[in-house]
N, CA, C and O of each residue as an XYZ file, in Angstrom:
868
protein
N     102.649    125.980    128.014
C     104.110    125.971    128.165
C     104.703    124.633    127.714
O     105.876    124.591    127.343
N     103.823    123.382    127.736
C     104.649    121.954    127.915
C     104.626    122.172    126.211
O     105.710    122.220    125.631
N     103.428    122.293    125.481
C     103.373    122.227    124.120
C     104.301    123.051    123.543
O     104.890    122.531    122.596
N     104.673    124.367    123.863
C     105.954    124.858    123.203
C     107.292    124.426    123.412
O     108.244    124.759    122.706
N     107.344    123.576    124.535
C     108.454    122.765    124.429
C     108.833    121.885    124.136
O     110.011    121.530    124.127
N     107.290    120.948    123.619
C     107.165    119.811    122.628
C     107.972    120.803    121.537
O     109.180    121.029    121.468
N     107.188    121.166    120.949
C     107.545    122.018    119.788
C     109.035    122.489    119.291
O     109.631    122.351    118.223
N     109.325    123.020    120.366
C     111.020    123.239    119.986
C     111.898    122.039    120.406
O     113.074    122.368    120.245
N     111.809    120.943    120.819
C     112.391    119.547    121.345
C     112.190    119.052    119.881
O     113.245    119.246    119.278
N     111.391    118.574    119.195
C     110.627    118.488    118.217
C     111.587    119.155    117.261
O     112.609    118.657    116.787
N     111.122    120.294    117.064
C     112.431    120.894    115.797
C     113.592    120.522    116.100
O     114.126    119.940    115.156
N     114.460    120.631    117.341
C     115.774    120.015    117.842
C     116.032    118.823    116.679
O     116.855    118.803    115.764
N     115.098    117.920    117.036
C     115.151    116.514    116.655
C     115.528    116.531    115.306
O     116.478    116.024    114.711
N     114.536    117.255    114.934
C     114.202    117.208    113.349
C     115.311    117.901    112.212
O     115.407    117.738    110.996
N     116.099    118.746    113.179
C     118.091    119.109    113.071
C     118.927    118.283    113.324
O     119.887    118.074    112.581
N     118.714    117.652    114.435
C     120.016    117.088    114.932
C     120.034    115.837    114.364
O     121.015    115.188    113.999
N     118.697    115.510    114.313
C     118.781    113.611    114.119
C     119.442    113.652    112.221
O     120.630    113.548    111.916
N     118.840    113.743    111.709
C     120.111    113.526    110.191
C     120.956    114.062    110.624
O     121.859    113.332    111.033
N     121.112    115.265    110.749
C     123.015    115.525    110.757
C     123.607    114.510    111.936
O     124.838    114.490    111.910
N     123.136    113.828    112.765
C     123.988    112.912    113.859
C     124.050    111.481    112.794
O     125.127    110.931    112.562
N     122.775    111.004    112.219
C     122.815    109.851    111.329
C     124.010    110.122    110.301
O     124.927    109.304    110.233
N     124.002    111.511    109.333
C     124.903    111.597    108.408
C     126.444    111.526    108.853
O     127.252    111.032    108.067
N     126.744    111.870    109.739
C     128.033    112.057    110.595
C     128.215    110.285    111.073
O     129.371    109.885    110.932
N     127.359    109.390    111.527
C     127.734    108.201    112.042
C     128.228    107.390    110.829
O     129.098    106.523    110.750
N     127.381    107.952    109.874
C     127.265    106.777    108.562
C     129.040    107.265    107.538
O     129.862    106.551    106.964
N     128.973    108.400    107.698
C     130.364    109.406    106.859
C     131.447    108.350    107.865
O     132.311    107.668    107.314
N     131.250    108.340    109.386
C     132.653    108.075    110.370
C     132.849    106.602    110.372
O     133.921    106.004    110.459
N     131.478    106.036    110.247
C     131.875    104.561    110.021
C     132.376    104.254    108.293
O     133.304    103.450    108.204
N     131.894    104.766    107.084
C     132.733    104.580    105.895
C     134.200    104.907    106.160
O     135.137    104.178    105.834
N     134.315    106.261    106.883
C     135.682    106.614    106.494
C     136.871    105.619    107.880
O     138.096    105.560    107.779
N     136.031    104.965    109.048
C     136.816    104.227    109.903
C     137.125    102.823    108.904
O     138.085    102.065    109.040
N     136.369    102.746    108.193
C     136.493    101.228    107.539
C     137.569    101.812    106.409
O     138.664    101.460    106.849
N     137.692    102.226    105.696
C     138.634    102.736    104.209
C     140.027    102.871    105.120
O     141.111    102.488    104.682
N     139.844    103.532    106.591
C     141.274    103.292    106.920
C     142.071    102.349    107.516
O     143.234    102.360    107.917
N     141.109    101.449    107.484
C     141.879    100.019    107.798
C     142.890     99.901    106.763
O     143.973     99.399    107.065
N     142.685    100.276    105.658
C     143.838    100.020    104.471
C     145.544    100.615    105.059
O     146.610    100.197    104.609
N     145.442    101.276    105.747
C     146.835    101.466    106.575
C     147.549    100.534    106.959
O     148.769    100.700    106.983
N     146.855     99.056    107.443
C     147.349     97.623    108.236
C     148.062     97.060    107.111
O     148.780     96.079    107.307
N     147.892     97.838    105.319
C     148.954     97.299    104.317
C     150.060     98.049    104.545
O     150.991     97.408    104.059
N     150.470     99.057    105.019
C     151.630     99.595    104.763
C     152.624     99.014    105.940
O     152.046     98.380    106.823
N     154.043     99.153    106.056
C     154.728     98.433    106.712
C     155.031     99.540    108.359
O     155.252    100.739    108.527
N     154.899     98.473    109.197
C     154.884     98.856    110.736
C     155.727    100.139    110.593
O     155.178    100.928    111.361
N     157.018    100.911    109.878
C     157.822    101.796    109.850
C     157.011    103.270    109.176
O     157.219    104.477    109.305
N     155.985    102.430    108.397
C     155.027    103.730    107.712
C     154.143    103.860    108.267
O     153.242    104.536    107.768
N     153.973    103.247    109.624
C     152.458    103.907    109.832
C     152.525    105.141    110.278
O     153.604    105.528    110.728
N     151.102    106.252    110.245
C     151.136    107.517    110.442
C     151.584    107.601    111.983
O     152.211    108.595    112.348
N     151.275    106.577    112.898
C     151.774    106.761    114.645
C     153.335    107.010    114.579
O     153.895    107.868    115.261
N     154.004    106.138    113.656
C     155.374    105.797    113.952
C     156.074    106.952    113.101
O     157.262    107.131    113.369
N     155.361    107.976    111.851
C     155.881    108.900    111.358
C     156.023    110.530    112.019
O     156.809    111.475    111.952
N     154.721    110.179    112.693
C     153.888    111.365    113.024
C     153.890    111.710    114.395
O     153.904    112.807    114.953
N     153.869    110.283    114.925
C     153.371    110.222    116.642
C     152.038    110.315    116.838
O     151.562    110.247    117.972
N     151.201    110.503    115.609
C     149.739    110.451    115.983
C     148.862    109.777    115.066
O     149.584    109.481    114.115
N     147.582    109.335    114.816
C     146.486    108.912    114.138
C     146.233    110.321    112.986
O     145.953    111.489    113.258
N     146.424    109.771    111.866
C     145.319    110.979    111.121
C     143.828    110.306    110.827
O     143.889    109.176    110.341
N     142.596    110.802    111.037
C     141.421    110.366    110.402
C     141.363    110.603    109.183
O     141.577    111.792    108.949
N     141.082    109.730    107.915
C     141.181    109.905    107.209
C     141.921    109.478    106.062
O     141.442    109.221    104.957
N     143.435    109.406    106.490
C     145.003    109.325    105.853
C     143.834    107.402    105.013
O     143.456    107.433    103.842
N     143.700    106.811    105.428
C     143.542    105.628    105.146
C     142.402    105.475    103.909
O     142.467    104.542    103.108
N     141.267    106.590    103.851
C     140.619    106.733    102.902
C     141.089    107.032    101.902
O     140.976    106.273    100.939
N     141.909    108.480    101.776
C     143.034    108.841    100.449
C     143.593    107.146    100.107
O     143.358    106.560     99.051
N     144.085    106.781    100.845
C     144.811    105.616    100.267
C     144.010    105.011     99.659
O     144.152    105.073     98.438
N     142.794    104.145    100.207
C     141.798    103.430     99.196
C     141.083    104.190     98.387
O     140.037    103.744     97.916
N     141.557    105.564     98.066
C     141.118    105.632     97.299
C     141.875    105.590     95.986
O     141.310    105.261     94.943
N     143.210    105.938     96.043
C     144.348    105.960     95.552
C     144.524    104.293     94.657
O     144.355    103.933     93.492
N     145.021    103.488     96.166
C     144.376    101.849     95.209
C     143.438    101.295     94.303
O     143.591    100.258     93.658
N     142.216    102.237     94.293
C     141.085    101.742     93.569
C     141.216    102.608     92.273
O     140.541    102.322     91.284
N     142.042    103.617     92.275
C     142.462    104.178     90.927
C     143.496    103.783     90.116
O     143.508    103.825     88.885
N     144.382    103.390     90.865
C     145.633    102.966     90.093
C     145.368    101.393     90.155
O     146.325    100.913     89.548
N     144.747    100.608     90.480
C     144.148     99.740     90.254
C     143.200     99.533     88.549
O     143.429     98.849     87.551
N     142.487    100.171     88.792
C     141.307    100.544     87.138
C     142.577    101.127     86.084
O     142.642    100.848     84.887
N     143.335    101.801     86.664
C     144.364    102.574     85.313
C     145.419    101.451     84.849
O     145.883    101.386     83.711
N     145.683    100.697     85.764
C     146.899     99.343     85.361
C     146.099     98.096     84.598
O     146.597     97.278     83.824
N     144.633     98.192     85.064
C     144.313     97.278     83.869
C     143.401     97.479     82.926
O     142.504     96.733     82.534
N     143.864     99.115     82.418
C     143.618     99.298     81.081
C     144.309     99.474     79.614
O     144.066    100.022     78.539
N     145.581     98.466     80.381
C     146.647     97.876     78.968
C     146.775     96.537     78.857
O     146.390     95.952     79.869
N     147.385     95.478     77.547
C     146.829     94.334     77.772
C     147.524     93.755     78.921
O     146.871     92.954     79.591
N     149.048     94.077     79.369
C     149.544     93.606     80.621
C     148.074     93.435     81.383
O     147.408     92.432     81.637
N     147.960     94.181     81.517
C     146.881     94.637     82.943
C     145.763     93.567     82.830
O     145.285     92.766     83.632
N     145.522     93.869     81.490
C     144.311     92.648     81.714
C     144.801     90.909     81.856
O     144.298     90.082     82.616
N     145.893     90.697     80.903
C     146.449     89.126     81.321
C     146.699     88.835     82.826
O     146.401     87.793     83.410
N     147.512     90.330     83.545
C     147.654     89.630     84.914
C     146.111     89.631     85.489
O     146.035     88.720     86.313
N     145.088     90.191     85.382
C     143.990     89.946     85.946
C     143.046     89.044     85.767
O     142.027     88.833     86.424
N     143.605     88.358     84.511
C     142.963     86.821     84.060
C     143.571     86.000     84.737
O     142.991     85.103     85.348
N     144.924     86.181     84.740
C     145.592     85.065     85.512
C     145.363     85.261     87.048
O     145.540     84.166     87.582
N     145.011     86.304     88.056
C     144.813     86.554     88.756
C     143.525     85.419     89.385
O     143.610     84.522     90.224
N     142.149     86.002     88.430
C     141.168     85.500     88.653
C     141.000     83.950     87.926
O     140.097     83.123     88.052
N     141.728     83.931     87.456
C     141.608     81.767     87.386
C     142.249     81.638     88.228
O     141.882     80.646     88.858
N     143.244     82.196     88.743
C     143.928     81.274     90.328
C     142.802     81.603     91.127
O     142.569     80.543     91.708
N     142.066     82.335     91.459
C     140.974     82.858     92.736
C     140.044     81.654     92.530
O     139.613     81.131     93.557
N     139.533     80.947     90.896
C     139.014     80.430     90.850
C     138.710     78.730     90.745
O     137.723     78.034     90.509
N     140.753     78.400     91.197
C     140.362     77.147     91.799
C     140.669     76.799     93.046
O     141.210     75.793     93.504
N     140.340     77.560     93.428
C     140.452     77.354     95.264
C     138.670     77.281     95.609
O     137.733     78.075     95.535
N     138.840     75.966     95.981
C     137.506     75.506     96.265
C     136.636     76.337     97.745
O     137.023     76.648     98.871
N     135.629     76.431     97.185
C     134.151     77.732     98.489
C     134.888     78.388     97.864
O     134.735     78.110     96.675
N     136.088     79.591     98.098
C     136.277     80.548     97.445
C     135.988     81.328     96.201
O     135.859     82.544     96.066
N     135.923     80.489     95.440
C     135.919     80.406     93.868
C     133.878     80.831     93.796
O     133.256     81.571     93.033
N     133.325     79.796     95.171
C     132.455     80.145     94.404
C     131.657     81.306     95.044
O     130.671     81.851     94.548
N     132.216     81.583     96.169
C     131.849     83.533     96.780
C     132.250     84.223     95.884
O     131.427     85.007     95.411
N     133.674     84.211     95.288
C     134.083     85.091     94.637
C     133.228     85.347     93.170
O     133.177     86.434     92.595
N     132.603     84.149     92.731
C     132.476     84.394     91.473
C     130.714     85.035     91.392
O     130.177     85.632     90.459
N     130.243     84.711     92.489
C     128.724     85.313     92.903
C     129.158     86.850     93.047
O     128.607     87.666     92.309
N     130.096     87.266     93.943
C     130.250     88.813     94.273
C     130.966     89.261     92.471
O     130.678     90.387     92.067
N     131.508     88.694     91.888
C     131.866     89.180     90.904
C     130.991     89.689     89.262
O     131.178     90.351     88.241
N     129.827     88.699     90.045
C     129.080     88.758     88.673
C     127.742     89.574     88.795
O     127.041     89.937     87.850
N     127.520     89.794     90.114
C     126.940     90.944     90.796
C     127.596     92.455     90.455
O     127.173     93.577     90.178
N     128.536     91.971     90.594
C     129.486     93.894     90.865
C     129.575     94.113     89.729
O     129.584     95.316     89.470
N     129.679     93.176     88.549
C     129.873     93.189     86.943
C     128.585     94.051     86.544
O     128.700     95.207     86.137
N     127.279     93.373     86.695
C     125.974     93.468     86.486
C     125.626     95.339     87.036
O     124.960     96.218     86.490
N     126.332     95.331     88.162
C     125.528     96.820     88.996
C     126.253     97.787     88.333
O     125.690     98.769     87.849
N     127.694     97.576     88.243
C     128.470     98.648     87.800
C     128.786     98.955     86.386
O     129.625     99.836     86.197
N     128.418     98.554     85.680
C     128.528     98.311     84.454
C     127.961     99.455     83.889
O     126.916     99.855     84.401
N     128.337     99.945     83.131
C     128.052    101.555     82.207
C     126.229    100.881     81.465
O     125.113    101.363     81.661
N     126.717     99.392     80.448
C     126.096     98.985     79.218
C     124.636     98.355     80.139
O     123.601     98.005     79.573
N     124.865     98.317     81.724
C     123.766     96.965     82.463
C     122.396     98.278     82.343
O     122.395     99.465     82.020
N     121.126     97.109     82.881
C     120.204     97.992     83.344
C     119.636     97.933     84.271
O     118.443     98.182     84.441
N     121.032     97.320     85.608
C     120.470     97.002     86.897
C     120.412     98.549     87.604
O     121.198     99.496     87.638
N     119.283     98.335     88.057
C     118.674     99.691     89.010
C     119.327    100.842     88.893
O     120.004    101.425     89.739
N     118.955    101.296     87.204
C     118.501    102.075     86.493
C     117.704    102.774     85.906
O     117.779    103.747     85.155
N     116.291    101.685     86.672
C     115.178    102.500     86.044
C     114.524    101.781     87.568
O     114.770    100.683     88.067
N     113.384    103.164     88.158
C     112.549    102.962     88.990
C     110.835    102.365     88.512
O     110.233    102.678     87.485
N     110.475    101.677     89.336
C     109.179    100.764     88.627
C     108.079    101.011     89.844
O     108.312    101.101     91.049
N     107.083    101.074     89.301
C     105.655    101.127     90.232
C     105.006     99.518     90.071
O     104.043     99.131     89.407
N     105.632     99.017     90.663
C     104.299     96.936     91.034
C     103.491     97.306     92.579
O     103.444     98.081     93.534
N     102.802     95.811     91.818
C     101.840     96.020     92.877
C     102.291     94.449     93.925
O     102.121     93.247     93.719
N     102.879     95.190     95.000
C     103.091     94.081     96.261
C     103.254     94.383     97.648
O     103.920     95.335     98.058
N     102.612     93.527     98.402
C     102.557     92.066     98.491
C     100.967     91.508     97.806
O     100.584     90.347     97.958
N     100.417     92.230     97.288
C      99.282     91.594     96.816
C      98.383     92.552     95.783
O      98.500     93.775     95.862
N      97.690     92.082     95.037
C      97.155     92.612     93.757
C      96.177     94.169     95.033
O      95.374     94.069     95.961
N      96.665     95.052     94.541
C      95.906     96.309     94.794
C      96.625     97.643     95.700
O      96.276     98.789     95.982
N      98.020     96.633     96.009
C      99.071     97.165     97.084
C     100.679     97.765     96.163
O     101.649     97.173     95.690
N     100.306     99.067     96.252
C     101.501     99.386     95.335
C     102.977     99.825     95.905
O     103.030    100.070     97.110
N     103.550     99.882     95.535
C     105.428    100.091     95.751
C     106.366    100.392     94.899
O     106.100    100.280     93.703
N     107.453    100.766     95.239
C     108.462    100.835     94.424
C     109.406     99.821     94.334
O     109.726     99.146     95.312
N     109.983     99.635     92.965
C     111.099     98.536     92.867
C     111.822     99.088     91.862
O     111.392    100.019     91.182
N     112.944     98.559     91.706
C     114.051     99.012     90.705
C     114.449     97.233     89.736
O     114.735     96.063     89.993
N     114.212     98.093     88.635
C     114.803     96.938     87.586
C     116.070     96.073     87.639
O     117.141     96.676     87.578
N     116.082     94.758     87.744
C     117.689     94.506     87.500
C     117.736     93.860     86.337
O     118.857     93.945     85.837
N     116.990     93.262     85.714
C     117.277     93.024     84.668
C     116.378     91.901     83.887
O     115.278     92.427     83.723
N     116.372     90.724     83.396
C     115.558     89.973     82.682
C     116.078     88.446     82.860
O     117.168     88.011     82.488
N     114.787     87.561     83.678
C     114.590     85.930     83.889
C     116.187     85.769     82.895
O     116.723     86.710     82.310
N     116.806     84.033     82.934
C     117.697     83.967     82.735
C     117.857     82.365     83.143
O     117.337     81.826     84.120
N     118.577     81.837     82.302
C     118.472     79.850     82.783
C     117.439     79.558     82.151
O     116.818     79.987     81.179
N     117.338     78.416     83.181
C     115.989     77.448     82.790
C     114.970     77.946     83.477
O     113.910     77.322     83.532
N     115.177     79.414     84.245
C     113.952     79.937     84.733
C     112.778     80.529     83.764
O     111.586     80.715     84.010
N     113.530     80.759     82.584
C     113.188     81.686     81.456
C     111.842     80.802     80.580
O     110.772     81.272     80.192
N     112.372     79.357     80.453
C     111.675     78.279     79.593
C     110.468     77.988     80.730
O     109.795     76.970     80.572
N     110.247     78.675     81.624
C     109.137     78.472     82.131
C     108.246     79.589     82.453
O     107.357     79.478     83.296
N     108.395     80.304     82.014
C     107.878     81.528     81.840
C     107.232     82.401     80.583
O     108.036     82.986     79.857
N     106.109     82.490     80.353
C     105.711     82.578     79.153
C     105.341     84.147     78.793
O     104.276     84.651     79.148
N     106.146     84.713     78.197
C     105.804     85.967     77.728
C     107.217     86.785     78.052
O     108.389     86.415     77.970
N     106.624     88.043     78.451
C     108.059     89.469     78.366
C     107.717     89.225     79.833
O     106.597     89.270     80.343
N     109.032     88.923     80.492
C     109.321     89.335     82.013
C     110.276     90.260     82.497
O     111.448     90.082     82.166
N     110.048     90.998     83.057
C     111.570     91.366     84.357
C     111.895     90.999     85.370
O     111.025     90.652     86.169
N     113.080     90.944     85.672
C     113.542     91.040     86.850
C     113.509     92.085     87.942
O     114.163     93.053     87.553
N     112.992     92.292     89.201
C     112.853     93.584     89.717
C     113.468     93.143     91.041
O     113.911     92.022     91.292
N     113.414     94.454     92.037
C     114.034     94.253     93.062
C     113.458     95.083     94.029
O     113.621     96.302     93.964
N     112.599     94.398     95.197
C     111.397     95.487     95.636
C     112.847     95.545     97.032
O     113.501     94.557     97.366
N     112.982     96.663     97.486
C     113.522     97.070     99.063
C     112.216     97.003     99.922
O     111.007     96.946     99.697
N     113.076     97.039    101.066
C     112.308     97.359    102.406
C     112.225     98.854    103.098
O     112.784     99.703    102.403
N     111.914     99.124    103.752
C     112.136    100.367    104.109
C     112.097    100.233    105.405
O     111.293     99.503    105.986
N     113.336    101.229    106.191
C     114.147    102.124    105.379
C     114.645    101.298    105.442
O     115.772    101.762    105.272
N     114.785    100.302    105.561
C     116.576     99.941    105.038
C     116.392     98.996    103.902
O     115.951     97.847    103.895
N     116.979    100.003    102.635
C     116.669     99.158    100.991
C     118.313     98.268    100.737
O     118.583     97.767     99.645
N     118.861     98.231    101.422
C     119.569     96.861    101.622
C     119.439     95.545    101.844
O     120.248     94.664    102.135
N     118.118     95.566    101.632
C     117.606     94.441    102.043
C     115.866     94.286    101.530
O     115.134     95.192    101.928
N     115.315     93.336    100.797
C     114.270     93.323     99.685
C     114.381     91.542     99.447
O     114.986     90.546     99.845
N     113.121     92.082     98.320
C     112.759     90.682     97.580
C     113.095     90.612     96.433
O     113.556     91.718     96.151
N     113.153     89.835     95.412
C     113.617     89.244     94.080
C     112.830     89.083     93.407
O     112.635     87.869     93.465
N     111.923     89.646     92.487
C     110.395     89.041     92.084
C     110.943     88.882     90.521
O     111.949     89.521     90.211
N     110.333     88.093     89.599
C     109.667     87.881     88.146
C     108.593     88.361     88.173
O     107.640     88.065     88.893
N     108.714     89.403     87.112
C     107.009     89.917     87.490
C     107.030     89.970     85.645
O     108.091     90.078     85.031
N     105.326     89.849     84.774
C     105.227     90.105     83.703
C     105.794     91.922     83.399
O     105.687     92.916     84.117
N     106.294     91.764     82.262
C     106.246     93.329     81.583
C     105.395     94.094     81.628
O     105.622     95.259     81.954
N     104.317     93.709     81.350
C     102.599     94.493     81.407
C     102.333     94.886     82.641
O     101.695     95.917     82.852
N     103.096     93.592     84.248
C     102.381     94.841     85.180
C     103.285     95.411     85.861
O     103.152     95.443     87.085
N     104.530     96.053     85.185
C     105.187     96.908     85.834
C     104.888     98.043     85.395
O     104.347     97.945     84.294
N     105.003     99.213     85.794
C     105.104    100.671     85.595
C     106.652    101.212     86.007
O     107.218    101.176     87.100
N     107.138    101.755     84.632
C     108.243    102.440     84.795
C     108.136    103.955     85.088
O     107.711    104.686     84.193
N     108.453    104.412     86.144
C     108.438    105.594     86.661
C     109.599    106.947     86.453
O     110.811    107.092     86.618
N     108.751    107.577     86.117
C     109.480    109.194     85.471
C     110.279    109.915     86.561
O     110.273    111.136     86.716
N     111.165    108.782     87.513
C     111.878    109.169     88.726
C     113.039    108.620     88.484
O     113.072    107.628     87.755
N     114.390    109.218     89.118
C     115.455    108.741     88.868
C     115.545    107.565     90.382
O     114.672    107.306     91.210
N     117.087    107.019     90.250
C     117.174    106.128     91.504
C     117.164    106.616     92.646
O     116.510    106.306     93.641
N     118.240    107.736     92.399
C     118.462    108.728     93.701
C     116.775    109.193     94.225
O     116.385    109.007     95.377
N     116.121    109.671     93.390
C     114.645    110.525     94.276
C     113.860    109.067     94.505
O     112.922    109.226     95.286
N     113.978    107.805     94.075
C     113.341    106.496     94.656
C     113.704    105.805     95.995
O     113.039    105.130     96.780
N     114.813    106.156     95.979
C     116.052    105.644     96.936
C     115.030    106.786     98.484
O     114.231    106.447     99.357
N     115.497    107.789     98.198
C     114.703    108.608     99.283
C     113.446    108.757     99.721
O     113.128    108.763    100.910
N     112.574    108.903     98.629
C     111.391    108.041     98.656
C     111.175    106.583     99.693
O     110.352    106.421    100.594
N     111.984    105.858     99.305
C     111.275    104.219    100.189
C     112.195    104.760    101.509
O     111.439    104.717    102.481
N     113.507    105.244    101.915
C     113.870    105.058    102.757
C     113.804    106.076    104.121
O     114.470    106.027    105.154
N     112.365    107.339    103.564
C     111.886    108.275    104.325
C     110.509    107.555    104.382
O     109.658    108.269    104.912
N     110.148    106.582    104.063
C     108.742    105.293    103.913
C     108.078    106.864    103.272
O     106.910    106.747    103.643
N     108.129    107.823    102.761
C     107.181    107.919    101.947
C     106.466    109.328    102.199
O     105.463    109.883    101.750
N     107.493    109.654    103.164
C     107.667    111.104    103.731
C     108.021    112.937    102.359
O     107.649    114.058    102.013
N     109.274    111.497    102.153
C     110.214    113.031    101.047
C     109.797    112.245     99.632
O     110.348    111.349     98.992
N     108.449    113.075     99.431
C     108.095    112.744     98.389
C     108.835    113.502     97.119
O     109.138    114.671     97.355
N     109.227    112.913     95.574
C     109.301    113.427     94.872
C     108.806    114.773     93.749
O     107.626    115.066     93.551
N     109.668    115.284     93.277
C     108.911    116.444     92.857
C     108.170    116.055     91.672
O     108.842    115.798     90.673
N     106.587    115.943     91.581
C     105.808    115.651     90.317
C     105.372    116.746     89.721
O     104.985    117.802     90.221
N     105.510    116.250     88.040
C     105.260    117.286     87.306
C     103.854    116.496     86.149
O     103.887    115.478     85.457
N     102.934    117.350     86.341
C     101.578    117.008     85.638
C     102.264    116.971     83.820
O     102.858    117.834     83.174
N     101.944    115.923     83.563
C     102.488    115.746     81.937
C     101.592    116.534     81.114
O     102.050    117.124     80.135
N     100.503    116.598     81.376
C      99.546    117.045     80.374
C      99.223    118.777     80.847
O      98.286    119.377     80.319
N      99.866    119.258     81.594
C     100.218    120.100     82.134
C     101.153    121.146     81.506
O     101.207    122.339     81.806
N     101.865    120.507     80.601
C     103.102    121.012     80.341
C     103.079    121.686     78.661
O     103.031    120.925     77.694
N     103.114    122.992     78.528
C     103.219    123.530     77.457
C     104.084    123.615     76.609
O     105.192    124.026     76.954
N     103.799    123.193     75.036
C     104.973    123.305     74.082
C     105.118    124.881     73.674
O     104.192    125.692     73.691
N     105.937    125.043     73.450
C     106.365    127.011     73.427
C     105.673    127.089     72.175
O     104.629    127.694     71.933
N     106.632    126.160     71.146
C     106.519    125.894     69.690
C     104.686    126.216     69.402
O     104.137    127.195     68.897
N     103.845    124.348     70.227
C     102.335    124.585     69.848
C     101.620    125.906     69.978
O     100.842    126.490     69.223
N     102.369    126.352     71.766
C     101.049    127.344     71.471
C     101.710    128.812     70.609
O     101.101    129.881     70.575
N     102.646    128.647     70.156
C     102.881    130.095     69.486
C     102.185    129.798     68.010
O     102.113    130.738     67.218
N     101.760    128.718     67.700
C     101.617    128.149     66.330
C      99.823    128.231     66.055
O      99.348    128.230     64.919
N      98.952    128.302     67.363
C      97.915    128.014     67.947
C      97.796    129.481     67.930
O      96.909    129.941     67.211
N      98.706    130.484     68.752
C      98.242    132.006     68.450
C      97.795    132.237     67.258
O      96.617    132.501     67.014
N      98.873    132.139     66.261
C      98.874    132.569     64.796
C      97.274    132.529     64.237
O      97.019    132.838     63.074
């Protein structure tokens, strides 16, 4: 009797717990996006229109800003005021230089042309025989480069689960392995440690229609 109630306690879990995680993680994004309401003026807020809170109302808005934002500076207006924008950001001293670290980051990740963690990689760490996943960000750079002899990358090993948080390695070209996985099935991968494995497909496995109809003949 106790074991069948392991058993169904057990499945419970194994329902409830993501959908309670997915629901905390959805209510805390969408509580934070509606802070953007504290811009509109004390006469617009939804309490003082409505008499009540909408959940939500504050996300439409950021999301609204972050569009008409990207659409205003894709004429040259748009871009001069955002030069002039960001040289004033950039002589205000400490400021200038958070801002210009988060900027050249967000440049690098979001970028259509970048090849930050875009491609998933198989290294071996914390030590020669111990393997993992890491995602590419890109290639040595400075005077780190003149000391480094050969083809390097830049990689970016996570932790698990929580890949918000990792190491920074230079590792040679030769001992990375680029993996036939996208970010998304890597991403789930490290942050189920290794549970929700990806779907593999045997390469040599795989039939050309073309060869073997050519091979009948």
């Amino acid at each position: 009797m106790i074991v069948i109630m392991r058993k169904y306690f057990i499945t419970g879990l194994l329902i409830l717990v993501p959908l309670a995680i997915t629901l905390w993680v959805l209510n805390l994004i969408v509580s934070t996006m509606d802070q953007s309401l504290l811009l509109l003026p004390a006469r617009w807020q939804p309490q003082v229109l409505f008499g009540f809170s909408i959940p939500g109302l504050g996300t439409i808005l950021t999301l609204v800003i972050i569009f008409l934002t990207g659409l205003a500076t894709q004429n040259f207006i748009g871009n001069k005021v955002v030069a002039l924008w960001e040289g004033l950001l950039r002589r205000i001293p400490i400021f200038n230089t958070i801002y210009s670290s988060v900027k050249q980051v967000s440049d690098t990740l979001f970028s259509s042309s970048g090849n930050a963690f875009r491609k998933a990689l198989l290294v071996q760490y914390p030590r020669h025989g111990s393997w993992t996943i890491a995602f590419q960000t890109g290639a040595p750079g400075g005077d780190v480069r003149n000391h480094l002899h050969g083809e390097y990358v830049s990689v970016y090993v996570p932790t698990t689960p929580n890949p918000t948080s990792g190491f920074f390695l230079m590792m040679p070209a030769a001992d990375v392995i680029e993996l036939d996985m996208s970010v998304d099935e890597a991403l789930k991968y490290i942050v189920s440690m290794g549970v929700v494995t990806p779907e593999y497909f045997e390469k040599t496995h795989i039939i050309d229609p073309k060869k073997s109809s050519s091979d009948a003949l």
